[in-house]
N, C-alpha and C positions, 0 to 999 in steps of 0.2 A: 422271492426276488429281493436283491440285496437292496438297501438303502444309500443314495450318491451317499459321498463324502460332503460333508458342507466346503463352501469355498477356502480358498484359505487366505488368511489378513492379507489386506493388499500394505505392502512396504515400501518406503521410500530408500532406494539405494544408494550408491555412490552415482551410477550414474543417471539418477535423475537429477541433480544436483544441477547442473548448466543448464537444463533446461529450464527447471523452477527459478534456477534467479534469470536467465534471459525472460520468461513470460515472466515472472513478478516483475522485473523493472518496465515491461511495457502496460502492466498493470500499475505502475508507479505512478502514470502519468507525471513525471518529472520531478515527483516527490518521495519519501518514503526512505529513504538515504541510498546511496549507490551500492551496487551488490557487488564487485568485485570482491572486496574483503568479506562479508559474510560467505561469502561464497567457497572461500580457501577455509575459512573457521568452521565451517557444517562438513565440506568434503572430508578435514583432519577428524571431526569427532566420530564422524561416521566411518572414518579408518579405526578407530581405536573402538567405538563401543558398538560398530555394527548398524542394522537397518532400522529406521525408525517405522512404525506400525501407524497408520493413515486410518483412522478412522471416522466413517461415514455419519453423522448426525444419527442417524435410524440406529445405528449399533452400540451408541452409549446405553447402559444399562442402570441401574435403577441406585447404585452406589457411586457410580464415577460423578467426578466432578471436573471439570472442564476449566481454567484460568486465562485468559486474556491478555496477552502480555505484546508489549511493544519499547522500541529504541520510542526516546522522544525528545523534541528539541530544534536547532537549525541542520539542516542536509549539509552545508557549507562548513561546519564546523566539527560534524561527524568525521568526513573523509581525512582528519587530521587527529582527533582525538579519540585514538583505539579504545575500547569498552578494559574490563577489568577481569579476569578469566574466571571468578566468582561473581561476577554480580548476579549474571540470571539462578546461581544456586541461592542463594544471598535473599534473591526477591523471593523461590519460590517457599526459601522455610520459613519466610515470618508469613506468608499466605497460610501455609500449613498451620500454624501459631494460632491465628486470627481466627480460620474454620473449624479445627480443630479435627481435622481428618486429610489422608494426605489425598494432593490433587492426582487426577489418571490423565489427563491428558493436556496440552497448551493450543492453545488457539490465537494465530496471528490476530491483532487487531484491524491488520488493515491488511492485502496481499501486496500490495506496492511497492519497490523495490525493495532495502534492508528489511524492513519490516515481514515483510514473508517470505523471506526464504532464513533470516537467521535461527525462528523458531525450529526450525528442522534441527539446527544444532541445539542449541538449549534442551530440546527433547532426548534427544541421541547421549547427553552428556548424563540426564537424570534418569534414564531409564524410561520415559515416560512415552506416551503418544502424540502425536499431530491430528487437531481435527480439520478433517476437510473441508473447512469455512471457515471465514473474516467477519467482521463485522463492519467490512465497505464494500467489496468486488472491485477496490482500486486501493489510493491513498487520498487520504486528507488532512488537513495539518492540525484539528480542534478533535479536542476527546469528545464534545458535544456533538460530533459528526458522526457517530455508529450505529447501525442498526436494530442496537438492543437500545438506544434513547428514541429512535422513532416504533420502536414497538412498545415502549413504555415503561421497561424493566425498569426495577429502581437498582442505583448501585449502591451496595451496601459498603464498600471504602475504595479505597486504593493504595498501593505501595510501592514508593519510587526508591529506589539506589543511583547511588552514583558512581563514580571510577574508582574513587576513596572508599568507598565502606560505609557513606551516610545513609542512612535509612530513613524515611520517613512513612508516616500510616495518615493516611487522609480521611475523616467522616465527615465531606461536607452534606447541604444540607440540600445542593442536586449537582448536579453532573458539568453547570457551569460555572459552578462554585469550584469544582474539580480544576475544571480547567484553568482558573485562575491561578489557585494553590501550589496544581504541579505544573504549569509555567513557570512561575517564579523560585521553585524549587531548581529547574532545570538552570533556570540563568543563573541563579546562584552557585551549581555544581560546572560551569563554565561552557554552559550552551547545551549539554547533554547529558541524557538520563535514560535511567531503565526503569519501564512501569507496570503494572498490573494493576486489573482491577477486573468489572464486572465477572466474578465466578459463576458458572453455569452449569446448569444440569439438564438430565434427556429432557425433562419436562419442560425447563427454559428457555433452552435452546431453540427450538422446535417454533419457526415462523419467527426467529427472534437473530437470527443471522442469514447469510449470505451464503448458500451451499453448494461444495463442490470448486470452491476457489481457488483451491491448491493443485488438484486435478486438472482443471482451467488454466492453470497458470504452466502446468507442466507440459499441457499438448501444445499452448501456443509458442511455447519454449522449443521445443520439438520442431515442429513444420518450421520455424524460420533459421534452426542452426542446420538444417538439412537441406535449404531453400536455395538454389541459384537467382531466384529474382523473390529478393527477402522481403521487400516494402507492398511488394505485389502482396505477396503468399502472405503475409503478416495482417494487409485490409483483408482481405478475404478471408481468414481465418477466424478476427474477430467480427466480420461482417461491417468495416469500419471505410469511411471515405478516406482519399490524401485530398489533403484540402490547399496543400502548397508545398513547393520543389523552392527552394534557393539554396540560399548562403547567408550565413548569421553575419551582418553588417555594422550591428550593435548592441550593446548589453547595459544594462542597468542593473547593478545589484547589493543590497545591504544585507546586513545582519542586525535585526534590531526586535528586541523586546522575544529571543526564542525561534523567533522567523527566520528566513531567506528572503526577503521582498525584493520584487523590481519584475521587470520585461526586457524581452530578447527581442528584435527586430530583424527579421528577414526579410531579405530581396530576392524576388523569384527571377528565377534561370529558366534555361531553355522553354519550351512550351510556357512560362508562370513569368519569362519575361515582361519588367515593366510593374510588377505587383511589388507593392510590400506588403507584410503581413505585423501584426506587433501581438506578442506573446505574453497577456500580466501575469505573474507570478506572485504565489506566496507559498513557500516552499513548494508548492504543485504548479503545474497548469492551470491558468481558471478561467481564461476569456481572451479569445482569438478577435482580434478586431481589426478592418480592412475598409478604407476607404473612410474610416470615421464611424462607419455600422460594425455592430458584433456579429460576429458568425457563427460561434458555439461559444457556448456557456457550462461553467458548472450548472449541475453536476453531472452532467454530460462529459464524456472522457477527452481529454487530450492529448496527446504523448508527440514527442518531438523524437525523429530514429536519424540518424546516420544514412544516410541517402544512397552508401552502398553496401554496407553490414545490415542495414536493419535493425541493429540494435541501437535501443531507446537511450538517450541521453538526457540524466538525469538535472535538475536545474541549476546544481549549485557547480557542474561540467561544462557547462554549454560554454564557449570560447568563438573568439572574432575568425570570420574564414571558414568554419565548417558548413558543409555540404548538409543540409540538412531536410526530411521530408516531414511533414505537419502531419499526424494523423487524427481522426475524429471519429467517435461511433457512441452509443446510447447506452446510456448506463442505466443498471438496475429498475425495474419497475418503482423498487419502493422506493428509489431517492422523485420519483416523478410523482408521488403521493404530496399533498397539503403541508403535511408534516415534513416529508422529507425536503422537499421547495425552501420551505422555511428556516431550515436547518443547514442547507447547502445549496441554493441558488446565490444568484450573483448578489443579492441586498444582503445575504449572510456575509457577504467579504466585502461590504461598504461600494456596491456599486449600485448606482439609482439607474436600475435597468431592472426590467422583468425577465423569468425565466422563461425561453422560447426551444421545447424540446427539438434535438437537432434532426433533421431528418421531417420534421413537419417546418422551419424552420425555413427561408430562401438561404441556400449557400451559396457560392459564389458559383459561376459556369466552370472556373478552372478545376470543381473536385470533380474527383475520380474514383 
């Protein structure tokens, strides 16, 4: 009796590409930077170098090494200031430099809009692979917000570039020392940067990320650009409530210190007549609040969609007059851990409010 053939590598094609950044940006929760343009720079490299190989956590082998890599900065000032067609080469050889063996695969830091879907390009450009997991199952806007900081990994550096060609090598002494560092890196390179850092291996990896994210992001790409009733088929697909139907009435929003901050203010429409809803932002979504009471909270997901495309509108987009539906639903186990609470609940982003997982939570009568 013959022996199956083993499977063979699952590939990310051309046309997964619309669907990964449609589900990345609803994984954005309103941060992450906006995928239109990633989206045309992954489809062109994947015209020219072909399918990038998607590899499953279980299948890294005992030599690959795994990098980390993310846009970083304000979402507001990306959509204006295009990256540099070297930089992701740029970052991953002084990585190579540093470990002294070359990397096999990239790993979005976060799947959230820009952030996971441009990796696919960056890979397709070097040859290299995409692994099936992030280090959020969404976006966040703090490097101390990742999966391998609440499982404890320590980061051995980090390496940012800019549009120019600046290079900088990071060995603080933790991960929010990171954060400081290539903050201030970014502001100085004029709001935006390219970064690497936590490298990983099978043995690292392993309960130390977010798996099957890019997968996750591809189906829920899928069912809503195929969807006649998209906001419907989009809760349901994440298992997510709509927590409000209006029109964006008002906007708040800066640039300052790296960030996007401010809140978006809808008035609910038909059936949500009579509601306002207020949206706080910091580069993300982070806290729905109605009547004066919160109603979802980081790190519980949020994402704001287009009320008849279904696609997510990112923060630094959101404009006076659009049609817009609030969507809500429960994010990862481990951000609901001690560790992760502390890390990404609402007192992590200076609100004196406790985290109330959604769904155990009173929402309002109007979700759906």
């Amino acid at each position: 009796m013959s022996t199956p053939a083993p499977p063979l590598p699952r590939r990310i094609i051309r046309d997964d590409v619309a669907p990964l950044a449609a589900g990345a940006a609803i994984f954005g929760t309103g941060g992450g930077g906006a995928v239109h343009t990633p989206r045309l720079a992954v489809e062109a490299a994947i015209d020219r170098h072909g399918p990038v190989r998607l590899l499953g956590v279980d299948e890294l082998g005992p030599d690959d090494v795994v990098i980390t890599m993310s846009g970083i900065g304000a979402p507001s000032v990306g959509i204006e200031m295009l990256g540099a067609s070297v930089q992701a080469s740029t970052l991953l050889r002084e990585v190579e430099r540093l470990i002294d063996r070359p990397v096999s695969a990239i790993m979005a830091a976060e799947i959230g809009g820009s952030n996971g879907v441009a990796p696919v390009g960056w890979a397709a450009s070097s040859g290299l692979a995409v692994l099936d997991a992030d280090g959020m199952g969404r976006a966040f806007p703090k490097a101390t917000m990742i999966s391998m900081n609440v499982a404890g990994l320590p980061n051995e550096f980090a390496v940012n570039v800019d549009v120019v060609g600046n290079v900088s090598v990071l060995r603080t002494i933790d991960i929010a020392w990171l954060e400081r560092h290539a903050r201030a890196f970014t502001v100085a390179a004029g709001g935006v940067a390219l970064g690497a850092h936590y490298p990983l291996t099978a043995k690292t990896a392993k309960g130390a990320v977010i798996e099957r994210s890019v997968s996750r992001a591809i189906d829920v790409g899928r069912r809503l650009l195929a969807s006649a009733d998209p906001v419907a088929d989009v809760a349901d697909e994440l298992g997510a409530a709509i927590i409000g139907v209006g029109k964006v009435i008002d906007i708040e929003r800066i640039t300052d210190g790296g960030f996007t901050r401010g809140s978006v203010t809808i008035e609910g429409i038909g059936d949500d007549r009579g509601r306002l809803i207020r949206v706080e932002i910091q580069n993300e979504n982070l806290v729905v609040i109605e009547d004066g009471a919160v109603t979802v909270s980081v790190p519980d997901l949020i994402t704001v969609v287009d009320s008849e495309t279904g696609e997510a509108i990112s923060t630094e987009l959101l404009r006076f007059g659009q049609r817009v539906s609030v969507l809500a639903w429960a994010c990862d186990p481990l951000w609901r851990t001690e560790r992760g609470i502390e890390l990404t609940g609402p007192r992590a982003f200076g609100y004196d409010l406790d985290y109330a997982p959604f769904g155990a939570a009173v929402v309002t009568g109007a979700a759906r």
